[in-house]
C-alpha positions as CSV (number, residue, x, y, z in Angstrom):
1,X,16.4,125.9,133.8
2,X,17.7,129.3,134.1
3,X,21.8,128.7,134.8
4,X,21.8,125.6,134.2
5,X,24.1,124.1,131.1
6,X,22.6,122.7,128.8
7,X,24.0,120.4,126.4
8,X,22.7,119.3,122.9
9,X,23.9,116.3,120.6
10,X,22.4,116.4,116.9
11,X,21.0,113.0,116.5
12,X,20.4,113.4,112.7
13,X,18.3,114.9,109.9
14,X,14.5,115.5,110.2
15,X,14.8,114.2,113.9
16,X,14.9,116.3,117.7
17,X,17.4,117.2,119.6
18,X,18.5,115.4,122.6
19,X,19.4,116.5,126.1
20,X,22.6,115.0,127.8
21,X,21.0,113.3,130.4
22,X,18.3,111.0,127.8
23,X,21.5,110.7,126.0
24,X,23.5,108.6,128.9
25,X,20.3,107.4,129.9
26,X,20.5,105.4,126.6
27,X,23.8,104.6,126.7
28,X,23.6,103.3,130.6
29,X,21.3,100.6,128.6
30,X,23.1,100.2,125.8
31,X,26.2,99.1,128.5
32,X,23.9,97.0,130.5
33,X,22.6,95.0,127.1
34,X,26.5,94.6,125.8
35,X,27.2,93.7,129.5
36,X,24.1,91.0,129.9
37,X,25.7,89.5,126.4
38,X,29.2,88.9,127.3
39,X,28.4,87.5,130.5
40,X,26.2,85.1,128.6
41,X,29.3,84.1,126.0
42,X,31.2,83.7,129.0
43,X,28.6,81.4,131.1
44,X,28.3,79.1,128.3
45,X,31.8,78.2,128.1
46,X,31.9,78.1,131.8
47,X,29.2,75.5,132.0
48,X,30.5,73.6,129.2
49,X,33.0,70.6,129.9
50,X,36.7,71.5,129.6
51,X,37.9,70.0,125.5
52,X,40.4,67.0,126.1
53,X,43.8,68.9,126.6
54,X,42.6,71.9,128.9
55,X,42.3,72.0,132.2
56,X,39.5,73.0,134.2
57,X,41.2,76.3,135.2
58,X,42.7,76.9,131.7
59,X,38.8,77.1,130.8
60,X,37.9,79.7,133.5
61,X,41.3,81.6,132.2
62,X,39.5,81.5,128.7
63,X,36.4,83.2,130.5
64,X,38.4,85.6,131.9
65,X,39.5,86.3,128.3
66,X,36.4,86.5,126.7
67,X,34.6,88.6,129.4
68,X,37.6,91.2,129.2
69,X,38.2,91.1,125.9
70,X,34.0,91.7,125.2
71,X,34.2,94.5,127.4
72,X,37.2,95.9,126.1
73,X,35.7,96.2,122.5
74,X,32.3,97.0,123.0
75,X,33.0,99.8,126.1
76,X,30.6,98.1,128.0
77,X,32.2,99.3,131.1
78,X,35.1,102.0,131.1
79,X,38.8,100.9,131.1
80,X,40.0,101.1,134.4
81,X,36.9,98.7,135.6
82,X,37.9,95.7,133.2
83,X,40.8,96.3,134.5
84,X,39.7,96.1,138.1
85,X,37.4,93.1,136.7
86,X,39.9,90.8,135.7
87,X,42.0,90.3,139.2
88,X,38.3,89.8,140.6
89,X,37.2,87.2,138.2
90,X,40.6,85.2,138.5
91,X,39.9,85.1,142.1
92,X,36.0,84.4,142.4
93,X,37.0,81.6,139.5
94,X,39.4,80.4,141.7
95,X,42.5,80.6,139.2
96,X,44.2,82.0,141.7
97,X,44.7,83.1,144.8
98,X,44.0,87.2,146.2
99,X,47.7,87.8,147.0
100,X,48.7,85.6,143.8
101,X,46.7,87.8,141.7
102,X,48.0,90.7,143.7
103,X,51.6,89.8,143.2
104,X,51.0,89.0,139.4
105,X,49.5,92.8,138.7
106,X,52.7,94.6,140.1
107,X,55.5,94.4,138.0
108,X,58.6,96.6,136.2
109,X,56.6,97.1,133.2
110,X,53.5,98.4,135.5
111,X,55.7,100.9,137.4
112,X,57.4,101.7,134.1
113,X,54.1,103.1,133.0
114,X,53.6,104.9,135.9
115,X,56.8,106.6,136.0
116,X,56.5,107.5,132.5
117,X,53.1,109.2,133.2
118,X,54.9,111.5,135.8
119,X,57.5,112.3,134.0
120,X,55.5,113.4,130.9
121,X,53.7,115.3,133.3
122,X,56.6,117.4,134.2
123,X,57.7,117.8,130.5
124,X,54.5,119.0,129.6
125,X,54.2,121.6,132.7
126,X,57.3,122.8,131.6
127,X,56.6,123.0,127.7
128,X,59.2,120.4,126.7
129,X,56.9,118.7,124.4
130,X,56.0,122.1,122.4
131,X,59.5,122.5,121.8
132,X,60.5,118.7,120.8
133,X,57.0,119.1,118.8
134,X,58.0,122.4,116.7
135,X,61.6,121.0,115.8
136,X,59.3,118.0,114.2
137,X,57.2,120.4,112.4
138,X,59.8,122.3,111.2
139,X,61.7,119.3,109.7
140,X,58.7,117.3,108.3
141,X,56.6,120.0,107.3
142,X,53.2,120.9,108.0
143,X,51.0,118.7,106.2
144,X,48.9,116.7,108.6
145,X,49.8,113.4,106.8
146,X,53.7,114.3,106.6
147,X,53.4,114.7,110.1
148,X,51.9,111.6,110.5
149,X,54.9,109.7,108.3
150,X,57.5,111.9,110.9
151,X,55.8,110.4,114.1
152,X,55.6,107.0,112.5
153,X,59.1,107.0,111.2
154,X,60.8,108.6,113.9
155,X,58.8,106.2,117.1
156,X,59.3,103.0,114.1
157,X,63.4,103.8,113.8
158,X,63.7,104.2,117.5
159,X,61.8,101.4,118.8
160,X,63.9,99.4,116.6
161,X,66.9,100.0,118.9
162,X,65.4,100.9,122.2
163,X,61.9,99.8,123.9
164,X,59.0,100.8,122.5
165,X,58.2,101.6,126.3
166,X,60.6,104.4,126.0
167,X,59.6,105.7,122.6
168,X,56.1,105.9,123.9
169,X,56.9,107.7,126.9
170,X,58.7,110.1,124.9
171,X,56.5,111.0,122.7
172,X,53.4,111.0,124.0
173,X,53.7,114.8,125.6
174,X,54.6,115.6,122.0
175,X,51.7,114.5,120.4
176,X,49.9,116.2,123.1
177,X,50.9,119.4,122.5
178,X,50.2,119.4,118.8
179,X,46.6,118.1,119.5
180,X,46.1,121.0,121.8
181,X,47.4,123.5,120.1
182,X,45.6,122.6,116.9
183,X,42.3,121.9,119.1
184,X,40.5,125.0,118.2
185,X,40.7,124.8,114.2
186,X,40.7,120.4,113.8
187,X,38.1,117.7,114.5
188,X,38.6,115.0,117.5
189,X,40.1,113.0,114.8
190,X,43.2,114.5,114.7
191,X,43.8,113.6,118.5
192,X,43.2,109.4,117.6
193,X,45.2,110.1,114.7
194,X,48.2,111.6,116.4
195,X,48.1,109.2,119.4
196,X,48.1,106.5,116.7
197,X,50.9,107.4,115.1
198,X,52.9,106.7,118.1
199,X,51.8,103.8,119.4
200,X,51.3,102.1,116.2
201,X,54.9,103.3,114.8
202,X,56.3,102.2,118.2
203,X,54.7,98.6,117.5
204,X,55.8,98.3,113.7
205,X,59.4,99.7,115.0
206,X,60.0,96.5,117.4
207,X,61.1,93.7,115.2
208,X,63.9,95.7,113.2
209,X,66.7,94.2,115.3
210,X,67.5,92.1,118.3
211,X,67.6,95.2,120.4
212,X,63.9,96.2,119.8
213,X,62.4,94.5,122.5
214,X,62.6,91.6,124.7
215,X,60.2,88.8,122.1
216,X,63.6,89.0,120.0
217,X,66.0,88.5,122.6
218,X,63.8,85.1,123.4
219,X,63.9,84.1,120.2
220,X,67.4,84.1,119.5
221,X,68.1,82.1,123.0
222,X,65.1,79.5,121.9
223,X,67.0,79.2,118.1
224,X,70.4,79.3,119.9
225,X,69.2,76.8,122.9
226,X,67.0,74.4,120.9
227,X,68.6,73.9,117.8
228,X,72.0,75.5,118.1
229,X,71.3,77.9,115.0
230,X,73.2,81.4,115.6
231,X,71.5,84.4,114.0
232,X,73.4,87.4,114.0
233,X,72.6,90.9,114.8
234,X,73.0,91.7,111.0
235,X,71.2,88.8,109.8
236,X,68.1,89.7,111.8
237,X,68.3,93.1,110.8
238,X,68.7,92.3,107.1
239,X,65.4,90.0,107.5
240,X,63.4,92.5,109.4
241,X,64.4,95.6,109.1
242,X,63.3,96.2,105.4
243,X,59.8,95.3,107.1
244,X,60.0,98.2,109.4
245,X,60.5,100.4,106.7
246,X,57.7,99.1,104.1
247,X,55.3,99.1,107.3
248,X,55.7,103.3,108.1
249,X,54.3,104.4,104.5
250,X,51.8,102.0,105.0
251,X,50.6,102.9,108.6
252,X,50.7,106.7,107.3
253,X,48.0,106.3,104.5
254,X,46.1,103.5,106.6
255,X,45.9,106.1,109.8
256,X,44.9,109.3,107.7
257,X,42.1,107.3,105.7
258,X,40.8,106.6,108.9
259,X,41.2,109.7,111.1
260,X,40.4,112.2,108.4
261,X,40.8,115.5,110.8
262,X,39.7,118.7,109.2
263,X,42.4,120.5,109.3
264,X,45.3,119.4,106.4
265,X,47.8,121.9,107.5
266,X,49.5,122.5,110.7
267,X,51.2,125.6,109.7
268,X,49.1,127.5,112.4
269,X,49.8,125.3,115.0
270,X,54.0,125.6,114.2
271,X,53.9,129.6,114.2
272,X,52.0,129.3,118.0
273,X,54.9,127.1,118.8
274,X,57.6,129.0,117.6
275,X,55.8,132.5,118.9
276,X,55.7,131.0,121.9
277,X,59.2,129.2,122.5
278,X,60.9,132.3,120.0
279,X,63.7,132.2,123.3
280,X,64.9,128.6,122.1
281,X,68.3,129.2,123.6
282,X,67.0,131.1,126.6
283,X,65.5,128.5,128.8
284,X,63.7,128.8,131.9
285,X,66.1,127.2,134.7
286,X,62.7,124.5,135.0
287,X,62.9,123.4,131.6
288,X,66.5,123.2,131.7
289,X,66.5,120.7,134.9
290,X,63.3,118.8,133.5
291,X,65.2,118.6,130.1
292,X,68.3,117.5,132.3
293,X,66.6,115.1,134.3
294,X,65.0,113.1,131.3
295,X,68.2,112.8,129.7
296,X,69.6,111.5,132.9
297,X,66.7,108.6,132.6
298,X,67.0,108.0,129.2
299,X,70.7,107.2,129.6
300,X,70.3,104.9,132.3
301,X,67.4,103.4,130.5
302,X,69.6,102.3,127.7
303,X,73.2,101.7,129.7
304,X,71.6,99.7,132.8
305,X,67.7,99.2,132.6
306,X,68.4,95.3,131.9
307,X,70.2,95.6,135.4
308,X,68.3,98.1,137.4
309,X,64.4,97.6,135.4
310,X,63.2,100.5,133.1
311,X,60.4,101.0,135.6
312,X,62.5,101.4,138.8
313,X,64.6,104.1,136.5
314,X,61.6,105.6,135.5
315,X,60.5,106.3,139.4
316,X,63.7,107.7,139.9
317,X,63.4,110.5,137.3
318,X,60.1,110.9,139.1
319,X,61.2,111.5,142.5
320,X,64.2,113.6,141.2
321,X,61.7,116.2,139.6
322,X,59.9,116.1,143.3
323,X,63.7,116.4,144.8
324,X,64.9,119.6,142.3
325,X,60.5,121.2,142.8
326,X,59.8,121.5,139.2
327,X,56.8,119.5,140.2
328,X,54.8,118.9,142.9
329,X,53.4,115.5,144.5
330,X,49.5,117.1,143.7
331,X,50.4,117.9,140.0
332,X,51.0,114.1,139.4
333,X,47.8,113.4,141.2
334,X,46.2,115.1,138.9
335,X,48.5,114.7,135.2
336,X,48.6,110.8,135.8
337,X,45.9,108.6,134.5
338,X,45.9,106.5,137.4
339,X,43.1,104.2,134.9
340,X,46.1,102.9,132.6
341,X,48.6,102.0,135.1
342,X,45.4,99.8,136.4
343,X,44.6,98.9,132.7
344,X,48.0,97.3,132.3
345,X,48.4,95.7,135.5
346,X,45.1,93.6,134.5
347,X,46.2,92.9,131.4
348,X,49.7,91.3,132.5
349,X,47.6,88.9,135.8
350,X,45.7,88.1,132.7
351,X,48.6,87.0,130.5
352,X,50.0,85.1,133.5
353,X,47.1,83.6,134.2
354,X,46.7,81.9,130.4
355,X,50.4,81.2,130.6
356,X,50.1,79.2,133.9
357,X,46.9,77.4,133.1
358,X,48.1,75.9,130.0
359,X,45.1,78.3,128.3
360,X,47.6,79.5,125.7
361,X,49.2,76.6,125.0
362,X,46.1,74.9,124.4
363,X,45.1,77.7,121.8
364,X,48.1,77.3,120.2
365,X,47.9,73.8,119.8
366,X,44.4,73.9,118.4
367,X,45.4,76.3,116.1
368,X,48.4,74.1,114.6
369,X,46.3,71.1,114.4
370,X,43.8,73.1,112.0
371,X,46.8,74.0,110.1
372,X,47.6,70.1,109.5
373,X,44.5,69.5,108.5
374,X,44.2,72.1,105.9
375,X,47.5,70.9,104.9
376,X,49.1,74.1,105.6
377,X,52.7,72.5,107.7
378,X,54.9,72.7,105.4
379,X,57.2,75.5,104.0
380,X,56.8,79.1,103.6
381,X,52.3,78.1,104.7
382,X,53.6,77.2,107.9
383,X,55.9,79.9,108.9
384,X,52.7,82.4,107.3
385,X,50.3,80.4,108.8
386,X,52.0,80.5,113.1
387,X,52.8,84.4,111.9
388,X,49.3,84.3,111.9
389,X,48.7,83.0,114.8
390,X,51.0,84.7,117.1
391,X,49.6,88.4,116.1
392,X,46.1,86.5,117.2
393,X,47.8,85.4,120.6
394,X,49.5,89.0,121.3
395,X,46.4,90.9,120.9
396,X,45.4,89.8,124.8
397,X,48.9,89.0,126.3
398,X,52.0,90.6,125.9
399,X,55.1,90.4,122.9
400,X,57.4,88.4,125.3
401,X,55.0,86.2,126.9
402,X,53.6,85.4,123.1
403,X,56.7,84.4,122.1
404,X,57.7,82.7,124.9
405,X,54.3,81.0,124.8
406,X,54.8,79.7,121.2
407,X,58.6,79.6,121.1
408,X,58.9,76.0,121.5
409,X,56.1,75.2,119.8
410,X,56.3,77.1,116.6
411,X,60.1,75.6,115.9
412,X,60.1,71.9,117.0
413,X,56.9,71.5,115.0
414,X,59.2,73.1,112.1
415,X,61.8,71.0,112.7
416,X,59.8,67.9,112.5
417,X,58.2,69.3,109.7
418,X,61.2,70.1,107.5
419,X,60.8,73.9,107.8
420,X,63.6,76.3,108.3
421,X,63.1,76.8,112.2
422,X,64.8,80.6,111.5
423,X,62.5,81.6,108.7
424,X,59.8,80.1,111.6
425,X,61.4,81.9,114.3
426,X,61.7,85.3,112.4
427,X,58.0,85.0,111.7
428,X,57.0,84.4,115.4
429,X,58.7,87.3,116.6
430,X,57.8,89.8,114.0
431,X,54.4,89.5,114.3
432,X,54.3,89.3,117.6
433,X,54.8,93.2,116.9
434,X,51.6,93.8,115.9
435,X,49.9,94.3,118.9
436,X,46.6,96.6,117.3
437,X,43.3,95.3,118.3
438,X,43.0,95.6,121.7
439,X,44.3,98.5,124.8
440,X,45.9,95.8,126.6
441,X,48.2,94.6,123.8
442,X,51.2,96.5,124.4
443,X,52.4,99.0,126.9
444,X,52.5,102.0,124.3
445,X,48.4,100.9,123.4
446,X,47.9,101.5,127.2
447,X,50.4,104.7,127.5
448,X,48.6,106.7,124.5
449,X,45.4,105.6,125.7
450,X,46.1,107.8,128.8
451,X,46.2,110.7,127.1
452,X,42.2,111.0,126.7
453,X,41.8,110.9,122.8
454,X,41.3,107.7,121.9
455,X,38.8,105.2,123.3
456,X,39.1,101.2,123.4
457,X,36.6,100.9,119.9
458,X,39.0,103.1,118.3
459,X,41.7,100.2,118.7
460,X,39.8,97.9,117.1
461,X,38.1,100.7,114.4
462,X,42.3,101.4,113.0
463,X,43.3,98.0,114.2
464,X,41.8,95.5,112.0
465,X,42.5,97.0,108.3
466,X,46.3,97.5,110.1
467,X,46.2,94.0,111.1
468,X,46.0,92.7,107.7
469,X,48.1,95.4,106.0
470,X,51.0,94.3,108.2
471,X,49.9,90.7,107.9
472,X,50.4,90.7,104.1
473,X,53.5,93.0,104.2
474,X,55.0,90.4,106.4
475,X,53.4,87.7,104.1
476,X,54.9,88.9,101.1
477,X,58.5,88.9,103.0
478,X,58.1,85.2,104.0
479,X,57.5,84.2,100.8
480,X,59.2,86.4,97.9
481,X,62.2,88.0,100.4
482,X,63.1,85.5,103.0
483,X,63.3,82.8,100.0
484,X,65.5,85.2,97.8
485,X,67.4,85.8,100.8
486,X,67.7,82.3,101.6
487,X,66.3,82.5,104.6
């Protein structure tokens, strides 16, 4: 045993070490007994007969669901394999076909991701993110929750006029750097609690105007389209904006109750910064051209990534850091997690796949029946009650496709209910925000989860009590504020 490493994990009080090897001995079981599990949910609703109103293949679609999402939770098998699971089960299920499923898994949003992932790799060679991460410091202060509220609020306000894609990939190398400078003196906690921050203020951020993301711009054209109702830019942002900013203070004390990391103050971690970048106005010519570059991307990202795709900009920020050698091709090899980019591109086959097979409408329309029969379809219940139901439907496809999904549904059921199809329509696409519980809900879930701190349990650990604090924030809005408001 002489040279070789040995690793020990304290199991608890009173009771023996354990080597590394019994230790992923056990947990190879403990996979295999989650895995044997979910397969069984799954067979049984495979073998049962499709419910009057599904199709055969919106069933297998649900199978699909309930297979990933099993996985996803319990990490029976590591990320990048559900994700390499669900293109295989659509096809062995027959949902689809290999180069449907193919074509379905590559899209803008996919090679957004990646290109974000490279060019956070470059900003992190370079140091960016230590620098954008001490002016942060500096401004909020050190405290590990007022850092916390300055993430939040600053990746909440900008994702409210921009794409949470963007924020995300922004400020991901930021929270990096302050995790690994603070590594030696804090717990693991303060690396899920960072990470956190940002793609949890990035989701909250979303629904503060029409501009913060792409579930708003559907739901205007649906009110617009479908009922000839206008809703302004201002009127939104009067509605949901105030939202935004209840939901920051909130997500602050909800994320450092729950990642409690040793250290309280960053104060160390601020001096190491500013000892190390003390020649603020004496760049290296490298950080000036990856600075340069990135600002290049962002502008284009706002001023023509409707026309050109945010992920085709993305790759071009890419390939102009290979083109002016501040990086090179083997760095991204290694900097990228190759496992998200696959994560997300199984996600989105899924979310096509429930569109196309009617899977989603049919939960939807289950879920609205129940209402009626618990006589909640009629004012500000209903509008609470399809809020409800939409943050249920965007934990496992994304924001737009959610809203797309329910759109119709949600307002002409309000209409022939008597319920203002705005206040209905504000509800379905704010809560479509609150992507928590699972990896796949939302691309800044998948692009913090690249960073290596947080694992798919950890989702579902912070995501559930922020499920129902934003639930009942958004509750409170529908009926107290929307009704003062007239909405």
């Amino acid at each position: 045993m002489i040279g070789a490493p040995l690793h020990f994990i304290y199991i608890c009080k009173g009771k023996p070490f354990m080597l590394e090897a019994e230790l992923h001995s056990v947990s190879h079981v403990i996979r295999w007994k989650w895995l044997i599990g979910i397969a069984a949910a799954g067979a049984v609703v495979f073998f049962l007969p499709a419910p009057e109103g599904l199709s055969v293949l919106g069933k297998r679609t649900l199978v699909v669901l309930i297979i990933a999402a099993g996985a996803f939770v319990t990490d029976a098998l590591p990320v990048p394999g559900v994700a390499l699971l669900i293109p295989l089960l659509l096809v062995v299920f027959q949902i689809d076909t290999p180069d449907g499923v193919a074509s379905s898994m590559m899209s803008d949003s996919v090679l957004f991701i990646l290109g974000s992932l490279m060019i956070a790799t470059v900003l992190i060679k370079h140091g960016v993110d230590k620098r954008i991460a001490s002016l942060i410091l500096a401004r909020t202060g050190t405290s590990t929750f007022r850092v916390s509220f300055g993430i939040i609020a600053a990746c909440a306000l900008l994702s409210s006029f921009m794409s949470d894609h963007m924020v995300a990939a922004v400020m991901l190398p930021v929270g990096i750097a302050i995790v690994e400078s603070a590594r030696e003196e804090s717990s693991p906690s303060l690396g899920k609690l960072i990470m956190f921050c940002i793609a949890y203020g990035c989701a909250i951020g979303g629904m503060g105007t029409p501009s913060g993301g792409a579930r708003n711009a559907i739901m205007l054209a649906y009110l617009h389209q479908l009922f000839g109702v206008q809703v302004s830019y201002g009127q939104w942002a009067v509605a949901a904006f105030p939202i935004v900013l209840v939901n920051i203070p909130v997500t602050a004390v909800i994320l450092t109750r729950i990642f409690k990391p040793e250290v309280k103050d960053l104060g160390k971690v601020l001096q190491g910064f500013q000892r190390k970048g003390s020649q603020i106005h004496s760049m290296k010519r490298e950080e000036k051209i990856s600075i340069a570059v990135f600002a290049v991307v962002v502008v284009l990202w706002i001023l023509v990534g409707t026309r050109f795709g945010l992920g085709m900009i993305a790759l071009f920020g890419a390939v102009l850091y290979l083109l002016c050698g501040v990086v090179e091709w083997a760095e991204y090899q290694r900097g990228v997690a190759w496992g998200v980019v696959l994560l997300y591109s199984g996600a989105i086959s899924l979310g096509i796949a429930m569109m196309e097979t009617g899977a989603a409408r049919f939960l939807a329309e289950e879920f609205l029946s129940v209402l009626s029969s618990l006589g909640l379809h009629s004012g500000q219940s209903f509008a609470a009650s399809v809020a409800f139901l939409t943050m249920l439907m965007t934990q496992s496809m994304s924001d737009g496709a959610a809203v797309a999904v329910l759109g119709p549904i949600n307002l002409n059921l309000a209409a022939l209910s008597g319920v203002s199809v705005v206040q209905v329509g504000l509800a379905t696409a704010c809560s479509a925000a609150f992507a928590y519980l699972l990896v796949i809900g939302t691309p800044p879930n998948a692009i913090v989860s690249s960073s290596g701190y947080v694992l798919p349990r950890d989702f579902l650990k912070a995501g559930v009590i922020q499920f129902m604090a934003s639930y009942l924030i958004l509750l409170f809005f529908i009926m107290v504020v929307w009704r003062i408001l007239g909405i």
